[in-house]
N, C-alpha and C positions, 0 to 999 in steps of 0.2 A: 144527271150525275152518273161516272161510270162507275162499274161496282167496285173499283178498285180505291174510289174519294168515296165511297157508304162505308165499304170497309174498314176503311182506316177512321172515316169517323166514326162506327159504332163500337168501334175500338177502345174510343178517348176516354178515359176516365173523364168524372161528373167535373173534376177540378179544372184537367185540360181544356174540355169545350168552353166551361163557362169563363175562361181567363181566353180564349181563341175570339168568344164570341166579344167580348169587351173589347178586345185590341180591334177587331173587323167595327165594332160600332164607332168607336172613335176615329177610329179615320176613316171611316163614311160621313162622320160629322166633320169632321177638319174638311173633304171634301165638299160639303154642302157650304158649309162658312165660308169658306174661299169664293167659290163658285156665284155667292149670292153678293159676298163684298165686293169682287170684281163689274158684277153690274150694277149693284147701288154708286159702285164711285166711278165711273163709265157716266152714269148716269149725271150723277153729280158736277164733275170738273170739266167734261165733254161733251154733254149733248149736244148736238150740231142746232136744233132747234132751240135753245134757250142760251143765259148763261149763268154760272155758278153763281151771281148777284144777284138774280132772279130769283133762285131758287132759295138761297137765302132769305131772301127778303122774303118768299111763301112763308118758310117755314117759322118767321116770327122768335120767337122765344123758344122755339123748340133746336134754333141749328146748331148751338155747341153742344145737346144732347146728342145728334145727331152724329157732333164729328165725334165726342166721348164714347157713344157705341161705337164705331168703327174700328177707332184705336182700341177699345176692350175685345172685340171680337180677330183683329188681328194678333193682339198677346195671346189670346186663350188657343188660336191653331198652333202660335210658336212654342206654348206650355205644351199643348199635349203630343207636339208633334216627335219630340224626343221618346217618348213612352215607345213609338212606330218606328223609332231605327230613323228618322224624318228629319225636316230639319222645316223653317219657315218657308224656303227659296224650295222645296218641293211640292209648295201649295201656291206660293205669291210669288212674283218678283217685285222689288223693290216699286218699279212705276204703279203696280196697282195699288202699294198701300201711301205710297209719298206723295204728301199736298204740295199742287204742284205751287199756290200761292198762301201767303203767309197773312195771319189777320188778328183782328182784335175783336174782345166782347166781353160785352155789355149785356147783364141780365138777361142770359142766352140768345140774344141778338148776334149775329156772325157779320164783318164788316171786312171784307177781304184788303186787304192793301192795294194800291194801283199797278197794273200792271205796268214793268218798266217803257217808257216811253221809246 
């Protein structure tokens, strides 16, 4: 750190740092969120070795939990990404949060639609 970023932070009043340090956690967390959704749905819609039917079908009763986190965890970067000056599209773009196929379910059972022929 140079002494001229100590100084100015030994500077801050108790109110400053601790309102600097909330805004730096928060989007350190909007950055971690993004970061981890992008390979969980990487994962999910794309893996070259499986496919999203599969993957459903593991996850049993648990994959409209599965897609309800997702969509929660994408709203909550778009919530707090305004507090950051931010917007969603400075975390995500559109392909990493949009199912690329549409489905039904059933007692958290996930049942994708057929891909168009």
């Amino acid at each position: 750190m140079s002494t001229i970023t100590r100084i100015q932070r030994d500077s801050e009043t108790p109110g400053r740092r601790i309102a600097r340090e909330i805004v730096d956690t928060l989007h350190d967390e909007a950055q971690r969120r993004a970061a981890v959704h992008q390979l969980l749905f990487r994962k999910l819609w794309f893996d070259p070795d499986t496919s999203p039917e599969s993957v459903f079908e593991e996850l049993g009763g648990r994959g409209k939990a599965v897609l309800d986190a997702a969509t929660a965890n994408v709203q909550h970067i778009a919530a707090i990404a305004p507090l950051l000056g931010k917007t969603l599209a400075d975390y995500l773009k559109p392909e990493d949060y949009t199912r690329p196929r549409d489905y039904t379910e059933s007692g958290g059972i996930i049942t994708l639609t057929p891909l168009p022929e």
